[in-house]
Structure formats: structure tokens, C-alpha cells
PDB file of N, CA, C and O in Angstrom:
ATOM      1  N   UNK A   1      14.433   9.383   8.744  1.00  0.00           N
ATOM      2  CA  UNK A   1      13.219   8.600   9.067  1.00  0.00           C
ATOM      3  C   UNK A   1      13.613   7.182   9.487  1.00  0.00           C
ATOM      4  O   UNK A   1      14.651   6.704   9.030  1.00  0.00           O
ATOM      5  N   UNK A   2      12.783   6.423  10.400  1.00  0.00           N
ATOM      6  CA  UNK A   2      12.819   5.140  10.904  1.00  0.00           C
ATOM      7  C   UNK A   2      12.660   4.208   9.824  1.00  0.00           C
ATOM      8  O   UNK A   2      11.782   4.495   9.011  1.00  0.00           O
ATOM      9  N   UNK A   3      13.472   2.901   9.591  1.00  0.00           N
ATOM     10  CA  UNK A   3      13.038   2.377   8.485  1.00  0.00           C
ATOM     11  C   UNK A   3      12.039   1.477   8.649  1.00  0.00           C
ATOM     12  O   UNK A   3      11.569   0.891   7.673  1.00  0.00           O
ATOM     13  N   UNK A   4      11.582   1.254   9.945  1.00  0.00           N
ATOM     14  CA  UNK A   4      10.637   0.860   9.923  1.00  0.00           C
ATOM     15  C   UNK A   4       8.797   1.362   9.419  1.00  0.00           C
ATOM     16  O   UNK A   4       7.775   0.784   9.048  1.00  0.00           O
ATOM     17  N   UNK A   5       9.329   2.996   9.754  1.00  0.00           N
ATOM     18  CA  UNK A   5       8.114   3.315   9.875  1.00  0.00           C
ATOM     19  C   UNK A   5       8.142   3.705   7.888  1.00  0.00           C
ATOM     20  O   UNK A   5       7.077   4.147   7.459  1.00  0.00           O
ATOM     21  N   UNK A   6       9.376   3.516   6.777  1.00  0.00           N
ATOM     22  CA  UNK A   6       9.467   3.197   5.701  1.00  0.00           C
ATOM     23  C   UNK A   6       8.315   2.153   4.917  1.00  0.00           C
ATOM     24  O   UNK A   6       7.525   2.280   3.982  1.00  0.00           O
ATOM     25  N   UNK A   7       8.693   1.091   5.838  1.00  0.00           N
ATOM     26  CA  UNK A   7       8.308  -0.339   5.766  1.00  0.00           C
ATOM     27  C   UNK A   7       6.803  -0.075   5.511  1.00  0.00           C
ATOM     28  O   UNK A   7       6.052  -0.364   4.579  1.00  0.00           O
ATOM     29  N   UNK A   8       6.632   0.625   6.759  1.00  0.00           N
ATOM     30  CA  UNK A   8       5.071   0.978   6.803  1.00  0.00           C
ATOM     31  C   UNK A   8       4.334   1.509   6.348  1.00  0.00           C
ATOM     32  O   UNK A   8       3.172   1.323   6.709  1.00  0.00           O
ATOM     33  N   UNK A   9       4.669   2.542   5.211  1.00  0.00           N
ATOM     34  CA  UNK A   9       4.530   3.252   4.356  1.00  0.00           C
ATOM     35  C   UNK A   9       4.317   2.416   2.987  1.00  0.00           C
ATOM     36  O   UNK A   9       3.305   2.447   2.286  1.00  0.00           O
ATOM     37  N   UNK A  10       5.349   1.756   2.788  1.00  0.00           N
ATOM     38  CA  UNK A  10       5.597   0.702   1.467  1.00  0.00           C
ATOM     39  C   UNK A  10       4.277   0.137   1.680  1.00  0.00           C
ATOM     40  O   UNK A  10       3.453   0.323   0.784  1.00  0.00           O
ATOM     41  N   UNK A  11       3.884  -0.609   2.848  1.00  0.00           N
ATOM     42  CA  UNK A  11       2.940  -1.755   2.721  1.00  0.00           C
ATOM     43  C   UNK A  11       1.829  -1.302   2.530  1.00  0.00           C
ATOM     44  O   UNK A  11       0.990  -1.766   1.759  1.00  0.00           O
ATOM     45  N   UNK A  12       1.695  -0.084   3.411  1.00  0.00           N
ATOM     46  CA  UNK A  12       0.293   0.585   3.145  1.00  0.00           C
ATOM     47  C   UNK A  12       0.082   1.163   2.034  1.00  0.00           C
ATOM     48  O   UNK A  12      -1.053   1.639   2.025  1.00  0.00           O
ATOM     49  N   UNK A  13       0.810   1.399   0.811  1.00  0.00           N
ATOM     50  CA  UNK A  13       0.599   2.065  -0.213  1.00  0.00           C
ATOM     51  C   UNK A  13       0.530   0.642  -1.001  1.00  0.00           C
ATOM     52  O   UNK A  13      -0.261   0.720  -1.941  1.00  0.00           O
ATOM     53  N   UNK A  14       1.009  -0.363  -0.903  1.00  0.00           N
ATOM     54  CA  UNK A  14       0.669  -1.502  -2.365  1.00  0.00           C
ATOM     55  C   UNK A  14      -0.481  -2.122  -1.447  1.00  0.00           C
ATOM     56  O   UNK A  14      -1.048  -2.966  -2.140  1.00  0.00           O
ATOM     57  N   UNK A  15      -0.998  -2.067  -0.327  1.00  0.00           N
ATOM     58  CA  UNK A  15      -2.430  -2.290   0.209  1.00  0.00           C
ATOM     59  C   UNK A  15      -3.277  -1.529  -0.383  1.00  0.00           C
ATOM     60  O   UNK A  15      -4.361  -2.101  -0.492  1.00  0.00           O
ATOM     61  N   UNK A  16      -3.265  -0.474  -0.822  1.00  0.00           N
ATOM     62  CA  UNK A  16      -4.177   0.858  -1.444  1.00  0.00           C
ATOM     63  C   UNK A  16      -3.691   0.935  -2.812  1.00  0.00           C
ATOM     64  O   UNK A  16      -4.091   1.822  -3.567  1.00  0.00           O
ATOM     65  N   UNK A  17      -3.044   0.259  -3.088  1.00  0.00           N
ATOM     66  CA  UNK A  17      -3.083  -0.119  -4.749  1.00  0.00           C
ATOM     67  C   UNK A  17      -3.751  -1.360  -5.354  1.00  0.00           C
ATOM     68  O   UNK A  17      -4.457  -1.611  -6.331  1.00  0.00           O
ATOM     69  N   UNK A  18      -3.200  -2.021  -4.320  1.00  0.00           N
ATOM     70  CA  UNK A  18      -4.022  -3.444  -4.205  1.00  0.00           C
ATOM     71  C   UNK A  18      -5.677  -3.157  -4.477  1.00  0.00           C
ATOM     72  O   UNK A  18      -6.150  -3.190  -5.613  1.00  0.00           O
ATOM     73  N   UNK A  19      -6.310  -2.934  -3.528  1.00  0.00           N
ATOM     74  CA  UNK A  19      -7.623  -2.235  -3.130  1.00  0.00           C
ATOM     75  C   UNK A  19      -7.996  -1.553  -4.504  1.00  0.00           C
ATOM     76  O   UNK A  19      -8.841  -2.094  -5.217  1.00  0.00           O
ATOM     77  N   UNK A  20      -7.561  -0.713  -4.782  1.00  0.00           N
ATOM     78  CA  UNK A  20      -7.971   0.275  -5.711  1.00  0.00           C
ATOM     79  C   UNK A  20      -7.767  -0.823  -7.579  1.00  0.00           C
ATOM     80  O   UNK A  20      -8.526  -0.820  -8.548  1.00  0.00           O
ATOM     81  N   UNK A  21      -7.013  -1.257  -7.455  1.00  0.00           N
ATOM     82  CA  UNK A  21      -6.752  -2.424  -8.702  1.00  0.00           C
ATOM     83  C   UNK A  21      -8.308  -3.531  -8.826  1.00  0.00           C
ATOM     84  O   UNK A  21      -9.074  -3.583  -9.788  1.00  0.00           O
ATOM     85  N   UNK A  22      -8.403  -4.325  -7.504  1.00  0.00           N
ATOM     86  CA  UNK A  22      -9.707  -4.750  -7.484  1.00  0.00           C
ATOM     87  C   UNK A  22     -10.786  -4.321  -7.941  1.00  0.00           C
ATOM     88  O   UNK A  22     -11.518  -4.803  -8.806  1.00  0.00           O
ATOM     89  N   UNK A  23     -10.934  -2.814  -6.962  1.00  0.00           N
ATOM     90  CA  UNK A  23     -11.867  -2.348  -7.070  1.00  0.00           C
ATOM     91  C   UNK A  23     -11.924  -1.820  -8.573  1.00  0.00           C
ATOM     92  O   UNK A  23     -13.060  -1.743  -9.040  1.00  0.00           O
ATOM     93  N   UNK A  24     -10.900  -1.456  -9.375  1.00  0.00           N
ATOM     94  CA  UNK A  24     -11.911  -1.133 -10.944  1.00  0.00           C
ATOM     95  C   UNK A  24     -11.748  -1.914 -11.807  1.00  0.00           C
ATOM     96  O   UNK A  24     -12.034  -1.610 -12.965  1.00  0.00           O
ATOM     97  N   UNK A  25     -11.065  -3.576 -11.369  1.00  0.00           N
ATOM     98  CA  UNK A  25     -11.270  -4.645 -12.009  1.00  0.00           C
ATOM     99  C   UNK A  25     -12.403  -5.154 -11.833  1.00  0.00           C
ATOM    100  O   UNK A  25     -12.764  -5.876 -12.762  1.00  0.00           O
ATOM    101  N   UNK A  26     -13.421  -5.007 -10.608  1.00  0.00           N
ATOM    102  CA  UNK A  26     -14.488  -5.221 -10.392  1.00  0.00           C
ATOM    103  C   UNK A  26     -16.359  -4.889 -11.335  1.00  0.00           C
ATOM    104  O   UNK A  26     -17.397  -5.273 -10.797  1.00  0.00           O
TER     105      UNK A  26
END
């Protein structure tokens, strides 16, 4: 795999952890 498209993976998953943390701290 590209390590970029790694990268892209990483970010988008602690974005959707991120998100999801808010949201049931909310």
C-alpha cells in the first residue's frame, strides 16, 4: 500500500474518533 494513502486512513479514523468522542461527551 501507498503510504500516503496510510496517512489517509490514520487521519480519517482519529477524525471519526474525534467526532464520535464529542458527540457522546455531548
Amino acid at each position: 500500500m501507498c503510504l500516503s494513502h496510510i496517512l489517509y486512513i490514520n487521519t480519517a479514523t482519529r477524525l471519526c474518533v474525534i467526532f464520535i468522542e464529542e458527540w457522546r461527551f455531548k
